[in-house]
C-alpha positions in Angstrom: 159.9 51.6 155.5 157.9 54.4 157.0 157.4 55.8 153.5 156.3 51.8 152.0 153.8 51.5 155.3 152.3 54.9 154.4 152.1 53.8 150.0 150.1 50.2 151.2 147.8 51.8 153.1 146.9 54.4 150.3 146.7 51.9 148.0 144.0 49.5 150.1 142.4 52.6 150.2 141.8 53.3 147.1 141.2 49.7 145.8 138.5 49.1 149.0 137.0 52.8 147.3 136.8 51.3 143.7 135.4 48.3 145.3 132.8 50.4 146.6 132.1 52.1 143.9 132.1 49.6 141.6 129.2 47.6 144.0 127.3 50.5 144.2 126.8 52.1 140.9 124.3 51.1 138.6 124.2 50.4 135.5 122.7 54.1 133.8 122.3 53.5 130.2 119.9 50.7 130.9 117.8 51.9 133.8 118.2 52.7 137.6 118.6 49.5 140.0 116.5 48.9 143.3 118.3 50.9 146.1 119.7 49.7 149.1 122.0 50.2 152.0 125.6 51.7 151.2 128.1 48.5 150.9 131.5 47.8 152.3 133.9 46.4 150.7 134.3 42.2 150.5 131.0 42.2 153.4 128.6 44.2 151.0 125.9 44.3 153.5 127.0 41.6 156.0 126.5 44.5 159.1 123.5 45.2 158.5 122.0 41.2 158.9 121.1 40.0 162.2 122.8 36.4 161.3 120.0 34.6 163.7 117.4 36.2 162.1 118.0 37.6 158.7 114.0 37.8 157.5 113.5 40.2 160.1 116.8 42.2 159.0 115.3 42.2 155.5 111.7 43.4 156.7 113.6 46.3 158.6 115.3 47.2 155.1 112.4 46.7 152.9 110.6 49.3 155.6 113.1 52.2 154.7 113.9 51.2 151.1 110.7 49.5 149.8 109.5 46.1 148.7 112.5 46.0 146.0 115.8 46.4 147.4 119.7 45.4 146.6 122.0 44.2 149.2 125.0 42.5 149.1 126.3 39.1 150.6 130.2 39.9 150.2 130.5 40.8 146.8 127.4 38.9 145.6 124.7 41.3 144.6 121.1 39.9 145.6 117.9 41.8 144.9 115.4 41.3 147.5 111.6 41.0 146.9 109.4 41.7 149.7 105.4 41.1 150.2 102.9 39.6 148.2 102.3 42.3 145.2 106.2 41.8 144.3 106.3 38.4 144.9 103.6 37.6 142.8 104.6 39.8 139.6 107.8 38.0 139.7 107.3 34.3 140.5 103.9 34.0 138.3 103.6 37.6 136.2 107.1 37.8 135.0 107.4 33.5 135.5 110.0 32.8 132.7 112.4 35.7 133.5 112.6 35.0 137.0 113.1 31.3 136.7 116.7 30.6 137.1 118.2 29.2 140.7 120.5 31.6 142.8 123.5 30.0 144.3 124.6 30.5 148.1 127.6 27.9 149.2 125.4 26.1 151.7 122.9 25.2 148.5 125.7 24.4 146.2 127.5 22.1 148.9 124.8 20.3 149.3 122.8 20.0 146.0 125.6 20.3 143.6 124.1 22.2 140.9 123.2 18.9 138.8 120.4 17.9 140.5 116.4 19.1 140.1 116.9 21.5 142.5 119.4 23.9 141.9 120.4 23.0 138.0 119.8 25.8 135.6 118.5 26.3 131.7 117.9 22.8 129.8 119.3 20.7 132.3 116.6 21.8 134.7 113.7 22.0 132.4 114.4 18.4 131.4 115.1 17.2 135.1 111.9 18.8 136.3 110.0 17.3 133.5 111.2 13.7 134.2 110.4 14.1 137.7 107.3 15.6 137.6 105.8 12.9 134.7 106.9 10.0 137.2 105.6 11.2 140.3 102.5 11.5 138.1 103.0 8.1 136.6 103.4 6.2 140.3 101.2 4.6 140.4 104.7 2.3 140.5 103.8 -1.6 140.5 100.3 -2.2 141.6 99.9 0.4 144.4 99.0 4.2 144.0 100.6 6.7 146.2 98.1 7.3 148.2 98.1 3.7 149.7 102.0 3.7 150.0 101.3 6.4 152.3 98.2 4.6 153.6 100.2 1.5 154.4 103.4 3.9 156.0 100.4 5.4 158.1 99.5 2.2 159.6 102.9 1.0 160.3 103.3 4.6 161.9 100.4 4.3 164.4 101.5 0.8 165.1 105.1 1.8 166.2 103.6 4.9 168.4 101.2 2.4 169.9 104.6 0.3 170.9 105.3 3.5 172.9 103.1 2.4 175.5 101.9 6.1 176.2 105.6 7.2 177.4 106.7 10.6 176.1 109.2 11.0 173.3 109.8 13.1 170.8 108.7 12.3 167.8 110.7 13.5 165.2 112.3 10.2 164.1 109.5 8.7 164.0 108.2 11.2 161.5 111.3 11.3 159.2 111.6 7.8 159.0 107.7 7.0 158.1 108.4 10.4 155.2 111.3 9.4 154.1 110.0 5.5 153.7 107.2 7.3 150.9 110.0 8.8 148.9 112.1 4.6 149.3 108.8 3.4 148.3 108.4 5.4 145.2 112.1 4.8 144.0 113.0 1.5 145.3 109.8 -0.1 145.2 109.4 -1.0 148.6 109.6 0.3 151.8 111.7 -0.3 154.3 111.5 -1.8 157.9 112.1 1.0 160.7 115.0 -1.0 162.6 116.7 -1.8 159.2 120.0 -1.0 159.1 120.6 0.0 155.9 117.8 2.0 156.4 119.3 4.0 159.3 122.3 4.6 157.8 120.8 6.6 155.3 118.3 8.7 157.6 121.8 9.4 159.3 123.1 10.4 156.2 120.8 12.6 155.3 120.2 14.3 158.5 124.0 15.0 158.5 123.5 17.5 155.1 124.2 15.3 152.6 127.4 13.7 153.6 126.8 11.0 150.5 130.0 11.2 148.2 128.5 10.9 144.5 131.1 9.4 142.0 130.5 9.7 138.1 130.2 6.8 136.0 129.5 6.3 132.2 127.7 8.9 130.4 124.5 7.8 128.7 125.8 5.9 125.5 125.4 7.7 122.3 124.2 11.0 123.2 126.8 13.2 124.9 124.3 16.1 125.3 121.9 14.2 127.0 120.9 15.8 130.5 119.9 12.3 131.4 123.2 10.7 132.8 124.4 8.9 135.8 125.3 11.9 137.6 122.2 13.8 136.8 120.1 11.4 137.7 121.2 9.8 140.7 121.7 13.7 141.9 117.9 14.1 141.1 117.1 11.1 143.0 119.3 12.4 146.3 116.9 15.7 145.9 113.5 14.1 146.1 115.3 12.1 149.4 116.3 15.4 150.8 113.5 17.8 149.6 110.9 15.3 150.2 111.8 13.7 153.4 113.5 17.2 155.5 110.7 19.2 154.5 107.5 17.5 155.4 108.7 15.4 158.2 109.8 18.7 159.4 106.3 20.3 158.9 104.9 17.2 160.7 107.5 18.2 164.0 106.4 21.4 164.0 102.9 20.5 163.7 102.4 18.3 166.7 104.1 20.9 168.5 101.7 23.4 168.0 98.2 20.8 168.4 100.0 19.1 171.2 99.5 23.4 172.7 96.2 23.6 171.9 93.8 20.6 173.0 91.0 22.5 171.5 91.8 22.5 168.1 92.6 19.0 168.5 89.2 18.2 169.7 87.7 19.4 167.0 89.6 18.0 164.5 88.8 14.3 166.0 85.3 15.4 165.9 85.4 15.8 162.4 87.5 12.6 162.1 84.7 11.0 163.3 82.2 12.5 161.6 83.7 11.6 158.5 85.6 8.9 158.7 85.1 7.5 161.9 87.5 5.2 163.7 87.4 2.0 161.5 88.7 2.7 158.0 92.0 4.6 157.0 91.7 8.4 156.0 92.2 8.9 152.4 92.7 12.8 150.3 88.9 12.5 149.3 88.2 13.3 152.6 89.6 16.9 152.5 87.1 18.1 151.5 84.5 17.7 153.6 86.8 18.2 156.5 87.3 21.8 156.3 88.3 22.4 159.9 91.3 19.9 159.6 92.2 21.7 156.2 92.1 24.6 157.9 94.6 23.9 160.6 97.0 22.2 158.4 97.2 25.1 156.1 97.9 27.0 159.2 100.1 24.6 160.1 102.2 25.3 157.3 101.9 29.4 156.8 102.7 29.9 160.8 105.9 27.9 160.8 107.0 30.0 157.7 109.7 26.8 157.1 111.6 28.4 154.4 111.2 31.9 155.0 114.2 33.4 152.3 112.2 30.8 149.5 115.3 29.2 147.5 117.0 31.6 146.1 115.6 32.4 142.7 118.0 34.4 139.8 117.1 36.4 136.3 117.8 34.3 133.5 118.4 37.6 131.4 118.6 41.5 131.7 115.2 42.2 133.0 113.3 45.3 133.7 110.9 44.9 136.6 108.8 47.5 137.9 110.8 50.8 137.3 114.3 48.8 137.9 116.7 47.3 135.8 117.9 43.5 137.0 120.9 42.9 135.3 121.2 38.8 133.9 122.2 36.3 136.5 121.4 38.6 139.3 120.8 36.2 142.3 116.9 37.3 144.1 115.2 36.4 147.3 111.4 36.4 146.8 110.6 36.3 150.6 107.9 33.7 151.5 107.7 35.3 155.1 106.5 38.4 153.7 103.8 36.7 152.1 102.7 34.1 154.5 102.8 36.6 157.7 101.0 39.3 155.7 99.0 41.3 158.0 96.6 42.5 155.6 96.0 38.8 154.6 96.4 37.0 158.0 95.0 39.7 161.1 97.8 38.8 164.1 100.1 36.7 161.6 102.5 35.8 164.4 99.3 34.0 166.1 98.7 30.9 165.2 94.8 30.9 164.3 93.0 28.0 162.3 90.3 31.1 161.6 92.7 32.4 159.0 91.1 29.7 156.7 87.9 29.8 157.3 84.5 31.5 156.6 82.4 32.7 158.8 80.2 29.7 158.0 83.0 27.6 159.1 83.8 26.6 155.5 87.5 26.5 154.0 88.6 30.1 152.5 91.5 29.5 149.9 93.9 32.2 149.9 96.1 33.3 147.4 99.0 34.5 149.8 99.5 30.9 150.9 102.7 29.7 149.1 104.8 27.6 151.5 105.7 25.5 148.5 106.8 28.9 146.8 104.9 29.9 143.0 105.5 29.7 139.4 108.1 28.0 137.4 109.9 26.8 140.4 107.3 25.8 142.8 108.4 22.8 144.3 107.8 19.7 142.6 106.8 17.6 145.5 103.9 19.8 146.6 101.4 17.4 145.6 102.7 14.3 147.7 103.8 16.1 150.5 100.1 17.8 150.8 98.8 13.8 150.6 101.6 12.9 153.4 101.0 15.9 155.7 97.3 15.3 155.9 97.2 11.1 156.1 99.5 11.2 158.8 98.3 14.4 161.3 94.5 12.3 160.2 95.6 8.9 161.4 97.7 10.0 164.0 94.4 11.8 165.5 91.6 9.4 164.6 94.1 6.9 166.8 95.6 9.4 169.9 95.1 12.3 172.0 98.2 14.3 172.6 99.2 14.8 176.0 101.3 17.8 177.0 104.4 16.3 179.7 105.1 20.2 180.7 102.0 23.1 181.6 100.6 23.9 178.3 101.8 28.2 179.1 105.3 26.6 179.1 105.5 25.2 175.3 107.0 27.1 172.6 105.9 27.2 169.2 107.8 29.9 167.5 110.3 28.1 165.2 114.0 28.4 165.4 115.4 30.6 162.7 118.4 29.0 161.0 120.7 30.5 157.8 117.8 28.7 155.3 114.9 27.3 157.1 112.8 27.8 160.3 112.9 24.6 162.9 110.4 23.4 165.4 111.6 23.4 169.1 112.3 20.6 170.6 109.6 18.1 172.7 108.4 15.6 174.0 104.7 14.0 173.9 102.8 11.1 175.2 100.5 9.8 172.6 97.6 8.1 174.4 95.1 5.9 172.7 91.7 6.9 172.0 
């Protein structure tokens, strides 16, 4: 027994050595691979993440082994691209072979691998086509987006006003006026906020996508279509999920922050008022002659660095980048927070500072490190509406309320909570008080 004990653990020795080997080898005959930390066996580099905050584990490695590194999530290889240069050459440079979607099991669980999101090859291209020709399109019936977005607006304002100036947090609010652009655009119509119908799925999706799709007939007489039941209804779940989590979440985190710093505030009703004053509804051709406002929203969206990982990107063939070799299929993190907190780019990035988009003259600087909504083939299809939604509703909100802090202003906390995928705003409360 002694002698079998003694043969097991030899054996697990050896096979947890070829495992290591096996992980950290590279592939010779067609070029070197990016370095990395040594492996263990089945938790690959598991040790070395900091599991509440893995950007700033991967900004410690990319420190010691450069801005193109290999780790390993259990035996998944992942190559790991850090700061702006990298990013770039990859996303927008080297656009087609970098275009696939990774998989993690939190992304799969919920999208499914059949939707817009994280569907691969002709299925994508095809989905992404479709969705981005009829976001173009809606106009849907006889109303643009814009004045869907108008019209939530209004019906937003008019359910803070029924707040009476008590504090709440105003998160539900929020996701429910979002999400009611994306029912609009799909449905045709919005929905009431008490609706239950309505409520039941904000629940739903705020639970992670605990909707149960079941498959139904295939598109008649074309059994290579991409366009069938499951496809599409999938597709349509993504724009709910991607459009109303993300931007109503942008929106939390932003009247966190302005609800911190009166100042800016001030200055941004001062420009409401300049340019739109108080009697009409604000509307996108107003951007641009509000360049403070453009400013802080921008900011807005770099500081709270929501997705800091990106979603996961993957070659679509054997690539050589740089002086590497990234074999097909090989699962890669470009890492938005390396771009958006660049230091170079944006002096004191962990401060949140309007001044990072401006001139000296006080007019808009663009910059070409700003990529909350990621770059290249995969940048996300919504970025257009949710850049309408974000800046209607922080204008209408303003031109209507001051925000009134219910703790001292030293006390609140703006740095987002860092979760497995995304970074989340603290949580509040507010009065909104009417101008």
């Amino acid at each position: 027994m002694e002698l079998l004990g003694t043969t097991t653990i030899l054996l697990l020795i050896c096979i947890s050595c070829l495992l290591l080997f096996a992980t950290q080898r590279s592939t010779s005959h067609k070029g070197k691979e990016p370095p990395g930390p040594m492996t263990f066996p089945i938790v690959g580099n598991i040790l070395h993440l900091n599991p509440r905050n893995v950007p700033e584990s991967l900004k410690k490695l990319s420190e010691k082994y450069g801005p193109v590194f290999t780790i390993y999530l259990g035996p998944k290889k992942v190559v790991v691209l850090y700061g702006y240069d990298v990013v770039k050459e990859a996303l927008i440079d080297q656009a087609d072979d970098f275009s696939g979607r990774g998989t993690l099991p939190l992304i799969t669980k919920l999208f499914r691998g059949t939707g817009i999101v994280t569907s691969n090859g002709e299925t994508w291209k095809q989905l992404r086509r479709f969705a981005l020709t009829t976001l173009r399109d809606f106009g849907m019936g006889k109303k643009s987006i814009e004045e869907r977005i108008q019209e939530e607006a209004h019906f937003l304002v008019e359910r803070i006003k029924n707040t009476h100036r008590q504090p709440f947090n105003p998160g539900r609010f929020l996701l429910h006026a979002v999400s009611n652009i994306i029912c609009s655009i799909v449905f045709g119509d919005r929905f009431d906020y008490e609706d239950k119908k309505f409520l039941t799925l904000i629940d739903l999706i705020e639970e992670n996508n605990n909707l149960q799709l079941s498959v139904q007939a295939q598109e008649k007489g074309n059994s290579h279509s991409e366009f069938n039941t499951e496809t599409l209804t999938r597709t349509t779940l993504d724009l709910f999920l991607a459009g109303t989590g993300t931007t109503s979440v942008t929106l939390r985190h932003g009247f966190l922050i302005l609800h911190k710093y009166p100042e800016i505030v001030e200055k941004i009703q001062q420009e409401i008022d300049s340019v739109i004053g108080r009697d009409r509804s604000p509307r996108m051709a107003d951007r641009s002659r509000m360049p403070y406002t453009d400013a802080v929203i921008h900011e807005i969206q770099r500081y709270i660095d929501f997705i800091p990982l990106n979603v996961p990107h993957a070659v679509i063939k054997d690539t050589k980048f740089r002086d590497y070799f990234i074999p097909k299929d090989t699962m890669i993190f470009p890492m938005l927070s390396s771009v958006l907190h660049d230091s170079k780019e944006f002096p004191n990035p962990e401060k949140f500072d309007p001044g990072h988009f401006l001139n000296a003259n006080g007019t808009f600087k663009k910059s070409d490190y700003f990529m909350p909504f990621s770059a290249g083939k995969r940048i996300c299809a919504g970025e257009g509406l949710a850049r309408m939604e974000i800046f209607i509703f922080v204008t209408s909100i303003l031109q209507n309320f001051t925000l009134k802090p219910v703790v001292d202003l030293k006390d609140i906390d703006t740095t987002p909570l860092i979760s497995s995928l995304a970074s989340m705003p603290r949580h509040y409360e507010i009065s909104f008080v009417p101008r």
